[in-house]
C-alpha positions as CSV (number, residue, x, y, z in Angstrom):
1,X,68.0,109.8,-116.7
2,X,69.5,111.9,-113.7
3,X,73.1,111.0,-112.0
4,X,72.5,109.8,-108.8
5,X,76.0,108.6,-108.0
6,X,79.7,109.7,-108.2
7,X,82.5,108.1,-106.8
8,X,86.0,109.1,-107.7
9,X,87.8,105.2,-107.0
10,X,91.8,106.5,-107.7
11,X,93.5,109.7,-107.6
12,X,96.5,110.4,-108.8
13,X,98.8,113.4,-109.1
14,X,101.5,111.9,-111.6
15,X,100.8,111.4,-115.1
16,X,98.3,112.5,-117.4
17,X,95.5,110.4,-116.0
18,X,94.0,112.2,-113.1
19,X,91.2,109.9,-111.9
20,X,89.3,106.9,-112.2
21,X,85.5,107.2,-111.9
22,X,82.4,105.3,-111.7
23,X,78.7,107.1,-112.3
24,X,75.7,105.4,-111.3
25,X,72.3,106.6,-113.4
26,X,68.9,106.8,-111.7
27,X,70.2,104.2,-108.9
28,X,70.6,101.5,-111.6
29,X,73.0,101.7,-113.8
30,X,76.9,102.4,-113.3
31,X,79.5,102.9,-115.6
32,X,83.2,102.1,-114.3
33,X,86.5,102.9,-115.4
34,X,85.8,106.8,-116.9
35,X,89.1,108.3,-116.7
36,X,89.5,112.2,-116.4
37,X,92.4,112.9,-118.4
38,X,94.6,116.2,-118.2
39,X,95.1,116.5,-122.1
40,X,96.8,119.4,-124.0
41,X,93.5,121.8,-123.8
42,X,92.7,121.1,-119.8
43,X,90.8,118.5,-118.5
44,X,88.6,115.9,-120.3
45,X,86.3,112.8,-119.4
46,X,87.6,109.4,-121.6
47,X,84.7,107.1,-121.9
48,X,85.5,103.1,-121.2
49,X,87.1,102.0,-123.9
50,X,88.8,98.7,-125.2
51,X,91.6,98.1,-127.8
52,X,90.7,96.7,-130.9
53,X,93.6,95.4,-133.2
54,X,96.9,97.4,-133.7
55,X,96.4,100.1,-131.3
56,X,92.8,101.1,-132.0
57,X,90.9,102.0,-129.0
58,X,87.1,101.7,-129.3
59,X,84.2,103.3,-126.5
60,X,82.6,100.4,-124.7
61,X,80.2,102.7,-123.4
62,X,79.1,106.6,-124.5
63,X,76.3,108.9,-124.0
64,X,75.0,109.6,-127.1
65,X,74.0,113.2,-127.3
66,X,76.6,115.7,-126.3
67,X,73.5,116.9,-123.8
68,X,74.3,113.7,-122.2
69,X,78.1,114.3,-122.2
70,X,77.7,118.0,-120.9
71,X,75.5,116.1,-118.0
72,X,77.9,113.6,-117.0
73,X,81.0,115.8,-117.2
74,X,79.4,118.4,-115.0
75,X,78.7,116.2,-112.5
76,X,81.7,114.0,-113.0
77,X,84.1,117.2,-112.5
78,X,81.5,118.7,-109.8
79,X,82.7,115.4,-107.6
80,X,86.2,115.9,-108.5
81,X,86.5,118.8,-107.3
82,X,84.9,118.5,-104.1
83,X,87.3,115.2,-103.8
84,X,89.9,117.9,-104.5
85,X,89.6,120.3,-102.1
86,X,89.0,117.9,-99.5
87,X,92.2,116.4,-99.7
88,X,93.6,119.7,-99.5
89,X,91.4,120.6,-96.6
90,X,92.8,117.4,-94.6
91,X,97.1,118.5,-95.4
92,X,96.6,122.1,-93.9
C-alpha cells in the first residue's frame, strides 16, 4: 500500500491543532480529517477519531503497524512542510 496523495485542507497558526489532512492510498482509498497536532513533545499525527460516551475519544480509522504510522507521518509531515515553506515563500 504506497501514499499516492496528500492534501493539507486547513492551516492554522493559532491553537494547538496545526492542520487538517486527507491521505489517499494507492489512488483508492482516502482518509479525512487527520489532524497534526503541536502536543507537549513537538508535532504529532491524531488519527480520525469519534467520542464515545463521557469524553472518550475512540480512532475511527488507524494503521495498524507502527511501519504503517512511520509511513504515513513521513509523508504526512513531508507535505506539510513543503505547504510550509510555500506560504512563506509567497509573504517575502
Amino acid at each position: 500500500m504506497n501514499v499516492t496523495d496528500v492534501r493539507i485542507r486547513k492551516l492554522s497558526d493559532e491553537g494547538k491543532m496545526k492542520a487538517v489532512v486527507s491521505i489517499t492510498f494507492d489512488n483508492e482509498f482516502v482518509v479525512h480529517d487527520i489532524k497534526i497536532i503541536d502536543g507537549q513533545n513537538g508535532l504529532f499525527i491524531a488519527m480520525p477519531s469519534r467520542k464515545m460516551g463521557e469524553g472518550d475519544f475512540r480512532d475511527i480509522a488507524h494503521p495498524l503497524t507502527s511501519e504503517t504510522r512511520n509511513k504515513i507521518r513521513a509523508a504526512i509531515f513531508d507535505e506539510y512542510e513543503k505547504t510550509l515553506n510555500e506560504m512563506t515563500d509567497k509573504t517575502e
